[in-house]
DSSP file (Angstrom, degrees, kcal/mol; ACC not computed):
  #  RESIDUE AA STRUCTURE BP1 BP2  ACC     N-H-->O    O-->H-N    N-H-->O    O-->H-N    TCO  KAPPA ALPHA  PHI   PSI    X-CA   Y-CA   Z-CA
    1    1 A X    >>        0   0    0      0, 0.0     4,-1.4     0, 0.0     3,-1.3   0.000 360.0 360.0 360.0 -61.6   21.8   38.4  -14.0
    2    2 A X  H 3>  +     0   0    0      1,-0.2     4,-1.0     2,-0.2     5,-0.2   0.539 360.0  64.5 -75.5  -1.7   24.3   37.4  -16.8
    3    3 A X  H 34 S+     0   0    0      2,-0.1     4,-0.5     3,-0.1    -1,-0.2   0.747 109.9  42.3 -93.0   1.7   21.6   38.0  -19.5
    4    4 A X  H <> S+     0   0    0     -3,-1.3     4,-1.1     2,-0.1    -2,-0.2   0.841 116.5  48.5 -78.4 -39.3   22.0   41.8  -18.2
    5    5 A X  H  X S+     0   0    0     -4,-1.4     4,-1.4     1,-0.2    -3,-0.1   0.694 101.3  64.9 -90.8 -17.8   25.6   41.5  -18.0
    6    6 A X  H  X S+     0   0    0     -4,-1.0     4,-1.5     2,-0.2    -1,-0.2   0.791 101.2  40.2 -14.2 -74.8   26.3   40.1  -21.4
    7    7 A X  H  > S+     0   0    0     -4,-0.5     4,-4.3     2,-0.2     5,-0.3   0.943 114.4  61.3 -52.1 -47.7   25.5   42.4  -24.1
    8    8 A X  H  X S+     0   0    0     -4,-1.1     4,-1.1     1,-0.3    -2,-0.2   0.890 115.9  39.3 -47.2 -61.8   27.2   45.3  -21.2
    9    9 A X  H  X S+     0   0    0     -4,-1.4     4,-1.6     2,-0.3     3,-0.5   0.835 114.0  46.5 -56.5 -59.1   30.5   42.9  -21.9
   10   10 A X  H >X>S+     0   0    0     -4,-1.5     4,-2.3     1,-0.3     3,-0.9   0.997 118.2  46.0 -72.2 -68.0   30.3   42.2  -25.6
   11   11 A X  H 3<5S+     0   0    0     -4,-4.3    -1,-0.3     1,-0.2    -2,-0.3   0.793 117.9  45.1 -52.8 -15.5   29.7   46.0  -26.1
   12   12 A X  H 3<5S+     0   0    0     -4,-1.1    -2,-0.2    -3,-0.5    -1,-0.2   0.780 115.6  47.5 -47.5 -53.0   32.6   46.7  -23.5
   13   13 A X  H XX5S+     0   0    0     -4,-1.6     3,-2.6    -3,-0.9     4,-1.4   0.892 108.4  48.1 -97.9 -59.2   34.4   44.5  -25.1
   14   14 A X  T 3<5S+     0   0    0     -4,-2.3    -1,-0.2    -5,-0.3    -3,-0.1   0.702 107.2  59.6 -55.7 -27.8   33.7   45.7  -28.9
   15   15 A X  T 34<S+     0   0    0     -5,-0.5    -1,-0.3     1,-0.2    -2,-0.2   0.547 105.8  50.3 -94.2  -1.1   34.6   49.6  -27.7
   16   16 A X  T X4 S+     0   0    0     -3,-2.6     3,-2.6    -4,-0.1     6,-0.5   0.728  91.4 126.8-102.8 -23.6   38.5   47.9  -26.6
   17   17 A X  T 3< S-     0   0    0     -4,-1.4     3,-0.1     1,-0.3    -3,-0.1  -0.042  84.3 -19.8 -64.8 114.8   38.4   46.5  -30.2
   18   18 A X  T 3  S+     0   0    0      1,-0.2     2,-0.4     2,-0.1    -1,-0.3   0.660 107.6 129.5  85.1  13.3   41.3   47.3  -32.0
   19   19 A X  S X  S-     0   0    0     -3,-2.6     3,-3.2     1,-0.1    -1,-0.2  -0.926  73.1-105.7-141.9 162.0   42.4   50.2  -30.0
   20   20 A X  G >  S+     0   0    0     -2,-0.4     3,-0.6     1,-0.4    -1,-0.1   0.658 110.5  60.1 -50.1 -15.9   45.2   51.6  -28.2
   21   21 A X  G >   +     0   0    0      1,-0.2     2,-5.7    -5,-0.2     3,-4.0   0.953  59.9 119.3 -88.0 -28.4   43.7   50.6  -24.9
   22   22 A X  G <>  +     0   0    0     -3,-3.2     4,-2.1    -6,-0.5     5,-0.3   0.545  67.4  64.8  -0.7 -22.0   43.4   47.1  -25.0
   23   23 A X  H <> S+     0   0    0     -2,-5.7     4,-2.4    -3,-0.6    -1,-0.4   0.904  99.8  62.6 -98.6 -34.4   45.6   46.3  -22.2
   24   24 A X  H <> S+     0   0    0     -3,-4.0     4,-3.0     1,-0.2    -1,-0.2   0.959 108.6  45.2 -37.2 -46.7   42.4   48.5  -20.1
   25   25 A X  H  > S+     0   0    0      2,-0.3     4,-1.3    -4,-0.2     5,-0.4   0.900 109.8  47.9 -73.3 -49.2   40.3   45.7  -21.3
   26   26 A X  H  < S+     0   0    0     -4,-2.1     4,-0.4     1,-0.2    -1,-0.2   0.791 114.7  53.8 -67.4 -32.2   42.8   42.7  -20.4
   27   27 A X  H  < S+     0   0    0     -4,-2.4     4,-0.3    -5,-0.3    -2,-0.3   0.916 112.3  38.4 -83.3 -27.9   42.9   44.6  -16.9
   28   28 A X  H  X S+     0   0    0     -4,-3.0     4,-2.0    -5,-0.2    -2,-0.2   0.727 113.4  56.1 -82.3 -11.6   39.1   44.7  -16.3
   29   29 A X  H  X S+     0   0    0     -4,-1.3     4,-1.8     2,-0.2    -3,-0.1   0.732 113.8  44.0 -83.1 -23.8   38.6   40.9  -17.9
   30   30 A X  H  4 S+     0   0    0     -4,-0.4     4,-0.4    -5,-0.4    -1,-0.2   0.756 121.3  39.9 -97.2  -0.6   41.3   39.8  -15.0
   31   31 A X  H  > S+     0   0    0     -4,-0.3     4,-1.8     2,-0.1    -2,-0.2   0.754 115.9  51.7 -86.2 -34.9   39.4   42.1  -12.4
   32   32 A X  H  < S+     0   0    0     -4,-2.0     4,-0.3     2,-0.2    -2,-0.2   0.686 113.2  41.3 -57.0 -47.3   36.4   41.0  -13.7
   33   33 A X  T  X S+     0   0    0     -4,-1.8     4,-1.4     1,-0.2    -1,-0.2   0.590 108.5  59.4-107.5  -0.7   37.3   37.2  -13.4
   34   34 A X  H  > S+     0   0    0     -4,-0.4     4,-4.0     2,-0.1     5,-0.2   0.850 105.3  51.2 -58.4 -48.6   38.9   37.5  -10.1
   35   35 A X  H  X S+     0   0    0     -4,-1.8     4,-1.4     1,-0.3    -2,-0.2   0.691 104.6  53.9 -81.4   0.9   35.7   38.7   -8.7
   36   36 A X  H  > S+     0   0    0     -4,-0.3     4,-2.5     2,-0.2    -1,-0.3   0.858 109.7  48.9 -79.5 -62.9   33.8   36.1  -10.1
   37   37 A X  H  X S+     0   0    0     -4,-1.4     4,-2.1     1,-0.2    -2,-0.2   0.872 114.1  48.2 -53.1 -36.4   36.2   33.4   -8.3
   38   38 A X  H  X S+     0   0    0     -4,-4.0     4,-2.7     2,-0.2     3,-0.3   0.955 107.0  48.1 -79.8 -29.1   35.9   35.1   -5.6
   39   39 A X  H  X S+     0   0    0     -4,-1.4     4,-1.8     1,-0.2     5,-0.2   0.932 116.3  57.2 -60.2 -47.6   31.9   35.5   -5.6
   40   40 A X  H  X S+     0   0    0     -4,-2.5     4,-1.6     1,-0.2    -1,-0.2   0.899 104.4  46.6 -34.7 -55.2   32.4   31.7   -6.3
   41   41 A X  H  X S+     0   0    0     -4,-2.1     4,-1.5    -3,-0.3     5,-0.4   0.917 110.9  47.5 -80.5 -44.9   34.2   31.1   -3.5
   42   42 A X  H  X S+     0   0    0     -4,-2.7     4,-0.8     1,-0.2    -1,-0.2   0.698 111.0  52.7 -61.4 -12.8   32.0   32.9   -0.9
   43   43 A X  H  X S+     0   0    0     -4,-1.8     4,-1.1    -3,-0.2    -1,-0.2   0.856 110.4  47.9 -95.8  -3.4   29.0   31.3   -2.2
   44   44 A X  H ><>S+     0   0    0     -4,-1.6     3,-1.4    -3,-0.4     5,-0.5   0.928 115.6  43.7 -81.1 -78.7   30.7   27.8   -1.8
   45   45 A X  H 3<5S+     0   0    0     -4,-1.5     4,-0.2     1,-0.2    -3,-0.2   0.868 113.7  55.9 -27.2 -32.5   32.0   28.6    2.1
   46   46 A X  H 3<5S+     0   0    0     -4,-0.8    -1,-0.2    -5,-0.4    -2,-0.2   0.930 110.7  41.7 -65.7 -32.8   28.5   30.0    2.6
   47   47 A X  T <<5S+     0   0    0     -3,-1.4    -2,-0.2    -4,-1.1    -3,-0.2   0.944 114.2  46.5 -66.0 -95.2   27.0   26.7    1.5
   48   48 A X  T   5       0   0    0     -4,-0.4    -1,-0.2     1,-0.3    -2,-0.2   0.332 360.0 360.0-123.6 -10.2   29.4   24.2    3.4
   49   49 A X      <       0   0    0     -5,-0.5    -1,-0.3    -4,-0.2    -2,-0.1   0.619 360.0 360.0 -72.3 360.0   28.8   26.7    6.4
């Protein structure tokens, strides 16, 4: 799963480089790592269930 999502990121990441959008990029890495805590969190409540 992350060796798919990895290259997708660094090339994501590489097209924000240096350009007027940047703050798009800072808004999908903090959507991006919200949903991540949150996938986190449901798979820990699923567990402990």
């Amino acid at each position: 799963m992350y060796s798919t999502i990895t290259p997708t990121a660094f090339t994501f990441f590489r097209s924000f480089h240096g350009d007027s959008r940047g703050l798009a990029a800072k808004k999908w890495l903090s959507i991006l790592s919200e949903l991540s805590m949150e996938y986190t969190t449901a798979k820990i409540n699923g567990d402990m269930r």
